[in-house]
SEKERO-233971 format. One record per residue (C-alpha): x, y, z. Coordinates in steps of 0.001 Angstrom, whole numbers, plus 500000, padded with zeros to 6 digits. Layout:
<atoms>
{{X Y Z}}
...
</atoms>
This chain:
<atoms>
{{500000 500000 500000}}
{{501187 503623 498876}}
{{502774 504580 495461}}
{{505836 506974 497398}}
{{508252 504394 497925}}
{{507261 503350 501078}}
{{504453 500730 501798}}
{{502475 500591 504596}}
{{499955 497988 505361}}
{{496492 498659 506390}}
{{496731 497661 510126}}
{{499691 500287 510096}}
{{497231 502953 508225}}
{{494988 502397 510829}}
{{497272 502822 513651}}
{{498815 505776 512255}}
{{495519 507796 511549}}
{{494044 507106 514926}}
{{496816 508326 516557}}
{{496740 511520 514697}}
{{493304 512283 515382}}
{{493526 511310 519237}}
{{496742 514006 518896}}
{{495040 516452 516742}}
{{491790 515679 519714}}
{{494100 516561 522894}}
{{495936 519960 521465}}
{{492918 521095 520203}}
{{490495 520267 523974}}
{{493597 521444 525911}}
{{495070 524501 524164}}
{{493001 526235 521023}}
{{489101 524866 522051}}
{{487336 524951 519074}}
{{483895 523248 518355}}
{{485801 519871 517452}}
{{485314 519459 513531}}
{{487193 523240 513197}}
{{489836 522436 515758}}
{{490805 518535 514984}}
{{491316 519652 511161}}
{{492967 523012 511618}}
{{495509 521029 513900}}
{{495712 518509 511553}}
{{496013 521113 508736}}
{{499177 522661 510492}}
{{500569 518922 510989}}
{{500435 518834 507176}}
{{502437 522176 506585}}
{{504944 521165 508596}}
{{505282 517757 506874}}
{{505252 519719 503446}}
{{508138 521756 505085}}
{{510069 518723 505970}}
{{509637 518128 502286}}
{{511212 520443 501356}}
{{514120 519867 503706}}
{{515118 517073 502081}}
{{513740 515007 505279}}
{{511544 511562 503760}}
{{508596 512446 506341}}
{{506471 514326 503374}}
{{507194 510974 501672}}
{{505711 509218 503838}}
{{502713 511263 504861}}
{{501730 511262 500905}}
{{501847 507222 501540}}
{{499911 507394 504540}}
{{496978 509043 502052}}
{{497476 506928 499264}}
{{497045 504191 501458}}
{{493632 505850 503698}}
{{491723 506017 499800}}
{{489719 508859 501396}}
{{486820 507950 498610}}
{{486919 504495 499420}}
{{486735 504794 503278}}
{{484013 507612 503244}}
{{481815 506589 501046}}
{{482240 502783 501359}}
{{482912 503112 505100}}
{{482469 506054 507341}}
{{479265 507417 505753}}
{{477033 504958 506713}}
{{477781 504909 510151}}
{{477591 508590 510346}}
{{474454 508896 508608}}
{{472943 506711 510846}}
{{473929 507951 514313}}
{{473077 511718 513055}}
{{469519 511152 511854}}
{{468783 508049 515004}}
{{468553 510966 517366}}
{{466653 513291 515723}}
{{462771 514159 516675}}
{{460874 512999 513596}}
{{457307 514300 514897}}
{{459168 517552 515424}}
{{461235 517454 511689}}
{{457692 516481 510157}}
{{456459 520559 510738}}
{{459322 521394 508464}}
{{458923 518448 506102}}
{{457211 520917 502723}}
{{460865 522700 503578}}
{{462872 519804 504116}}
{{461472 517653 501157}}
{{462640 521029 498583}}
{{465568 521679 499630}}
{{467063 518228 499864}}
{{465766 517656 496317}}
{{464626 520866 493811}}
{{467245 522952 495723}}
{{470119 520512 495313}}
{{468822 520424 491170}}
{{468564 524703 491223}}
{{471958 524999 493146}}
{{474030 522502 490981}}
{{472583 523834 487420}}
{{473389 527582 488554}}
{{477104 526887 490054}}
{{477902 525044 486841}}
{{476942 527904 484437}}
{{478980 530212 487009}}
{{482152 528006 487079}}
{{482354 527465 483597}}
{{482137 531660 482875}}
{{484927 531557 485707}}
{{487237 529105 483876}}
{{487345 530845 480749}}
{{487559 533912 482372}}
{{490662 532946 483768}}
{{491695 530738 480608}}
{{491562 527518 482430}}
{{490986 524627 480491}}
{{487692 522766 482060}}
{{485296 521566 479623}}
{{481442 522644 480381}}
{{480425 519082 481595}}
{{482992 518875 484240}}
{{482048 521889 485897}}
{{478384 520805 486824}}
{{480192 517818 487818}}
{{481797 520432 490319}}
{{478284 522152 490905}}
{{476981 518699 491795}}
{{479411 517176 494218}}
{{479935 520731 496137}}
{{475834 521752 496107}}
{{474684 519321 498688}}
{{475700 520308 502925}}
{{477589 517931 504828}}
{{474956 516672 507456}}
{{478437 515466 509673}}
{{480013 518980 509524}}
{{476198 520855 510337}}
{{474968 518043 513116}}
{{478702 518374 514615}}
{{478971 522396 515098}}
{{474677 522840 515638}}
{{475249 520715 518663}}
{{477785 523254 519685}}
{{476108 526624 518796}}
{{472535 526192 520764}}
{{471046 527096 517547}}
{{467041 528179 517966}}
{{465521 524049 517574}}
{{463246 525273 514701}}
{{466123 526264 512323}}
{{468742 523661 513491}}
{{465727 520896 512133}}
{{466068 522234 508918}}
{{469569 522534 508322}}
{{470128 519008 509805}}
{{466933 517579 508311}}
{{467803 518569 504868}}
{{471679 518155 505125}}
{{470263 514445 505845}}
{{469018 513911 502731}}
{{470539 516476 500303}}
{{473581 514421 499894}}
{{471835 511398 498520}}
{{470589 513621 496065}}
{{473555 515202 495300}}
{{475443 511825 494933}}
{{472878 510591 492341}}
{{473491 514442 490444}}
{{477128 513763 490744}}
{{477100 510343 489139}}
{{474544 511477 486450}}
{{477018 514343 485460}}
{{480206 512548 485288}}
{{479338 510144 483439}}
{{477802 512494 481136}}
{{481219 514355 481471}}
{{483057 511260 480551}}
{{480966 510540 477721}}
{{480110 506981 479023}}
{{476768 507983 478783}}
{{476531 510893 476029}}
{{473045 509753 474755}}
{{471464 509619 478350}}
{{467661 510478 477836}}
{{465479 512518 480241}}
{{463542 509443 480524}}
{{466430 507149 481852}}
{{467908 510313 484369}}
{{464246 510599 485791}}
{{464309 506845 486435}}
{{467497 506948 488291}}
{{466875 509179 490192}}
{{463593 507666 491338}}
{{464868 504232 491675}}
{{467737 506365 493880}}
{{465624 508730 495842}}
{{462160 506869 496339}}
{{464055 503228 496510}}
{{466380 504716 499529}}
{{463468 506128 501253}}
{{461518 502879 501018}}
{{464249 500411 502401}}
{{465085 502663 505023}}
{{461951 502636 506027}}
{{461203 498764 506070}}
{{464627 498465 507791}}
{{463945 500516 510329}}
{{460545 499560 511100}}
{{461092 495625 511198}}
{{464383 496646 513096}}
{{462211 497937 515977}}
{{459693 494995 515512}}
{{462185 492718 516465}}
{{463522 494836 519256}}
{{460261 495158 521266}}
{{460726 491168 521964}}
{{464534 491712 522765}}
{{464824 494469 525307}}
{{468767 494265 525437}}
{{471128 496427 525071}}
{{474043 494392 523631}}
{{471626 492558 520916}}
{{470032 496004 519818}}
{{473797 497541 519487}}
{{474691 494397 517564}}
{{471184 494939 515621}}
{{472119 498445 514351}}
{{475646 497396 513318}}
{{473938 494778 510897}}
{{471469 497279 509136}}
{{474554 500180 508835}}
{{476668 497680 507404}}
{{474598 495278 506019}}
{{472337 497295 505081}}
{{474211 499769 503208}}
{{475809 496788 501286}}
{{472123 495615 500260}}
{{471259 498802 498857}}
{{474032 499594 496270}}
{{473662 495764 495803}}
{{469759 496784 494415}}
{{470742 499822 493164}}
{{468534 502728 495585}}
{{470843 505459 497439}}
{{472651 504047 500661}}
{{473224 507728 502323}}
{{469010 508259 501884}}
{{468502 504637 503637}}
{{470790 505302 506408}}
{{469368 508272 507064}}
{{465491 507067 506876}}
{{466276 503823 508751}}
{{467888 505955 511623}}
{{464851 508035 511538}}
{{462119 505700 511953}}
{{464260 503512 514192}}
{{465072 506450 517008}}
{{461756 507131 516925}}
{{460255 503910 517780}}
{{462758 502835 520199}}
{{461526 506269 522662}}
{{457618 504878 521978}}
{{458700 502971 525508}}
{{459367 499015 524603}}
{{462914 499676 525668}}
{{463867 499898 529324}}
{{465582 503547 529956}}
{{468842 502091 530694}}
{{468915 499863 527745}}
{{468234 503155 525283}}
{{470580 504988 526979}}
{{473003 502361 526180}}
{{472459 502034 523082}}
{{472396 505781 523013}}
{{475879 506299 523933}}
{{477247 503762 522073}}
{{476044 505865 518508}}
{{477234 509075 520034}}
{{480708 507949 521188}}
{{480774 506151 517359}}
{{479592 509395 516230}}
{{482357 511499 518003}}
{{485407 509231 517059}}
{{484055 508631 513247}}
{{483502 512534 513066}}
{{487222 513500 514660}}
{{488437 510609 512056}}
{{486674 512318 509273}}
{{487967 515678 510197}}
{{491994 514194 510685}}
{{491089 512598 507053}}
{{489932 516061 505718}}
{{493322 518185 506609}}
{{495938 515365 505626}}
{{494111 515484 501964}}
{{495901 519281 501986}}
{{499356 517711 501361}}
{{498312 516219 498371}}
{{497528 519200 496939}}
{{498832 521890 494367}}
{{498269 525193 493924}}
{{498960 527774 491292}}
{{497456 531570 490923}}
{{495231 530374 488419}}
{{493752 527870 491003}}
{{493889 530405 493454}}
{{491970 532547 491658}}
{{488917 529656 490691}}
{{488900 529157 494515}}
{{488333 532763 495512}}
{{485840 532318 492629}}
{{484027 529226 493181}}
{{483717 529908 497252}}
{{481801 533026 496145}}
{{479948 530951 493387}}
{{478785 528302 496090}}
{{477331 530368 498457}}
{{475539 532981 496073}}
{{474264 529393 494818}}
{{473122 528559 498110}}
{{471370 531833 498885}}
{{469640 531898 496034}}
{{468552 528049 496239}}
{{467338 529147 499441}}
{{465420 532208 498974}}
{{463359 530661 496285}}
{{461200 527979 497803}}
{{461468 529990 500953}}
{{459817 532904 499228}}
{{457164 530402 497514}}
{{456477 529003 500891}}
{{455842 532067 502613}}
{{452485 532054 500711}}
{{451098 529326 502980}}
{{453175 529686 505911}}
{{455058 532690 507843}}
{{459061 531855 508705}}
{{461391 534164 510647}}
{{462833 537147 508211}}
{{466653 535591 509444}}
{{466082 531838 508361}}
{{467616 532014 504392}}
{{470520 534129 505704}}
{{471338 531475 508530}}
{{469998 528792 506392}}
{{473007 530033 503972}}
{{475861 530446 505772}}
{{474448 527306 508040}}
{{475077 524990 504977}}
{{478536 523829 505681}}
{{480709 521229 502886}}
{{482315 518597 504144}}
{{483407 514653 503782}}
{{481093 514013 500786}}
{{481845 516766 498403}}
{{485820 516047 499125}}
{{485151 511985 498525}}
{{483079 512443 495696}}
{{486261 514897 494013}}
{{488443 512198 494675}}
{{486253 509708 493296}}
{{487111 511760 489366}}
{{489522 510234 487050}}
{{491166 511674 484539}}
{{493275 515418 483672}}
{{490760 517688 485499}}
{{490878 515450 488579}}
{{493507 517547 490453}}
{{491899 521173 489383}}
{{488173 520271 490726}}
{{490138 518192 493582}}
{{491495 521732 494576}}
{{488441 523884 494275}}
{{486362 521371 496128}}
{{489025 521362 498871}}
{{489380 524982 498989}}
{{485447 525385 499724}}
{{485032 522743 502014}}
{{488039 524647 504158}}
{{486508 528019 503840}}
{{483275 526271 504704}}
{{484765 524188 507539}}
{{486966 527283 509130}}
{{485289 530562 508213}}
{{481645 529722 508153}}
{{481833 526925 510877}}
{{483696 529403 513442}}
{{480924 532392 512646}}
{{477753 530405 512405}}
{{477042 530302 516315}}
{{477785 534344 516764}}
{{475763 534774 513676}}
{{473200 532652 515101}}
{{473012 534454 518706}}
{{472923 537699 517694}}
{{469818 536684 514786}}
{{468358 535108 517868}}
{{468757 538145 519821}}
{{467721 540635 517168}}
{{464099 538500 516439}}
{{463547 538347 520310}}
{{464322 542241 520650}}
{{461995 542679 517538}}
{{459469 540524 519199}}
{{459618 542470 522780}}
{{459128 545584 520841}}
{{456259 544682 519175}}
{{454355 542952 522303}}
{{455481 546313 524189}}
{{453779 548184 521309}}
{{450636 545916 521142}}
{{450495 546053 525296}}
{{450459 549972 525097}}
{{447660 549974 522095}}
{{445744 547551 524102}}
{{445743 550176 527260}}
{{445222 553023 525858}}
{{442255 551312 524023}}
{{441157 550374 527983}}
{{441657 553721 528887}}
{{439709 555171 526286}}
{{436741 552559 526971}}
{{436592 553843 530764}}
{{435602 557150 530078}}
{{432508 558365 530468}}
{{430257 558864 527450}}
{{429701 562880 527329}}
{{433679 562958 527661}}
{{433571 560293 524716}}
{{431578 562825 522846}}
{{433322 565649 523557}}
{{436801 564171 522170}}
</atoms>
């Protein structure tokens, strides 16, 4: 394993990566105290500068860092691996009588909104490339719009849990970060292959069936996964057997449904769904969920800091030159004009039927953090425009990751804070109307008259 001279096997890839990420863990809960996605991979980030500096010292440690990532296969372990078992321990503790009131919302974004954002990045990257004379063909770059459209539900459940977001809003993001990246995977797949010309004569016919089979097919296994999982647990209230229960429909599961062809991210997320849910309808003794309970969050904790140790090492790999520098100035600005306006739209349609909070597309926007998934899916590409889209993905994901993920929770509070001061004023100024309509009603007719 590894293509730098140096081969490491997989038990020593292992090794190696967990002990950077309970490193990366310690410096960043001891010294810099960031919400723990943001600090594990900005330690890990300055790990990999100093490697590259070593590098280019002559020392062999860059050498063997780059060996350390060709032997992780970031794709490969996300996608294949990781995903699933994040997927499922984020959605198998959310409230899904409480997600249902935003399910109209939900249901858009993580579908027509993925579709408006991807179409409208493309046409802005490709303007971008030949703006600044770089050579990527129109295809690839909805390729780009699709892998980098869809949030990271790991990166948004990870810092909402830190920011004591307002419940309301922090259902949405989660809810449709849950599901958005199912969509965007199908998007992704459509549009490389497109790209690649494997599938130049693709008809609307056979896209709209994939993406049913995808969508609809996910939604429906996750669903009879989850509820027979909980049929069989209301005869087997233990703790052990239920944890053992969940492994099998994360892994096994997941396996079943690329093996039929529906979306594995959409079933992991429905199966956790329906499954949390049942298990608090009571069949379970208390101590028995809360085991269960903590064993998905502590899963859910490591997995994530893994992710995030994964997600800064991929920086060594890379190259940059202005040109890319440039496109990544570009594209960050690209993304989230793409995301506002994907927003704004079926927010503004809603609003016909229902009333939201004026602050819920602007935290809704900068709420909508890239992650794991859009980095995986870059890294998936083969061929010359790999590295290039590898780059611009990365550099989004970081400003994503570091910028928005540091300024969502004072962003947050101080929304919060401005729609309960707007809300105080207005009671104040319906409380005064309301007494000076009182105080008009006490007096006496001829006085009424007279005024």
């Amino acid at each position: 394993m590894g293509g730098y001279g140096l081969e490491l096997s997989s038990h020593e890839v292992v090794g190696i990566l967990i002990s950077i990420t309970a490193i990366s863990s310690i410096i960043n809960y001891k010294f810099i105290k960031l919400p723990k996605s943001i600090g594990v991979t900005l330690v890990t980030l300055v790990m990999t500068l100093l490697l590259t500096l070593t590098g280019n010292a002559g020392w062999d440690l860059n050498d063997f860092a780059l060996s350390l990532i060709d032997g992780i296969g970031f794709n490969e372990t996300f996608l294949h691996g990781m995903l699933s078992f994040l997927l499922f321990a984020g959605s198998l503790h959310i409230n899904v009588v409480e997600l249902s009131k935003h399910k109209v919302l939900v249901a858009i974004l993580a579908t027509v909104s993925v579709v408006m954002s991807t179409t409208l990045i493309g046409y802005a990257t490709y303007g971008l490339v030949n703006l600044l004379d770089i050579n990527l063909p129109f295809y690839y770059c909805f390729v780009f719009g699709a892998l980098i459209s869809p949030t990271d539900p790991i990166a948004v459940l990870g810092i909402l849990k830190q920011v004591n977001a307002p419940k309301s809003l922090e259902l949405k993001i989660a809810g449709e970060a849950l599901f958005n990246d199912g969509m965007g995977i199908v998007l992704f797949f459509v549009a490389s292959a497109i790209a690649s010309g494997k599938q130049a004569q693709l008809q609307p016919l056979e896209i709209t069936w994939f993406f049913t089979q995808q969508v609809v097919g996910g939604v429906c296994l996750g669903f009879l996964m989850g509820h027979y999982a909980s049929k069989l647990m209301r005869s087997i209230n233990d703790a052990e057997v239920a944890i053992i229960l969940t492994l099998a429909i994360v892994t096994g599961g997941y396996t079943f449904s690329h093996g039929i062809g529906v979306s594995g991210p959409i079933c992991m997320a429905v199966a956790g769904l329906v499954l949390g849910n049942c298990i608090r309808e009571g069949f379970m003794s208390e101590e028995n969920i809360k085991h269960l309970d903590y064993f998905w969050e502590l899963m859910d904790d490591i997995l994530n800091s893994v992710l995030f140790v994964l997600i800064g090492l991929e920086f060594i790999s890379l190259k940059f030159d202005l040109p890319t520098i440039l496109a990544s100035l570009g594209v960050i600005i690209i993304s989230i004009a793409a995301r506002w306006f994907s927003i704004s739209v079926p927010v503004a349609s809603l609003s016909l039927f229902r009333r939201f909070d004026s602050n819920t597309v602007l935290a809704m926007t900068w709420g909508g953090l890239r992650g794991g998934i859009s980095i995986a899916l870059a890294l998936s590409l083969t061929g010359p425009y790999r590295q290039f889209i590898v780059s611009i993905t990365y550099s989004v994901v970081l400003f994503s990751m570091l910028v928005q993920g540091l300024t969502i929770g004072p962003l947050v509070s101080r929304l919060t804070e401005k729609q309960k001061f707007k809300r105080a004023k207005r009671a104040a100024k319906n409380e005064l109307a309301a007494s000076l309509e009182n105080q008009v009603n006490v007096i006496p007719l001829n006085e009424k008259v007279n005024l």
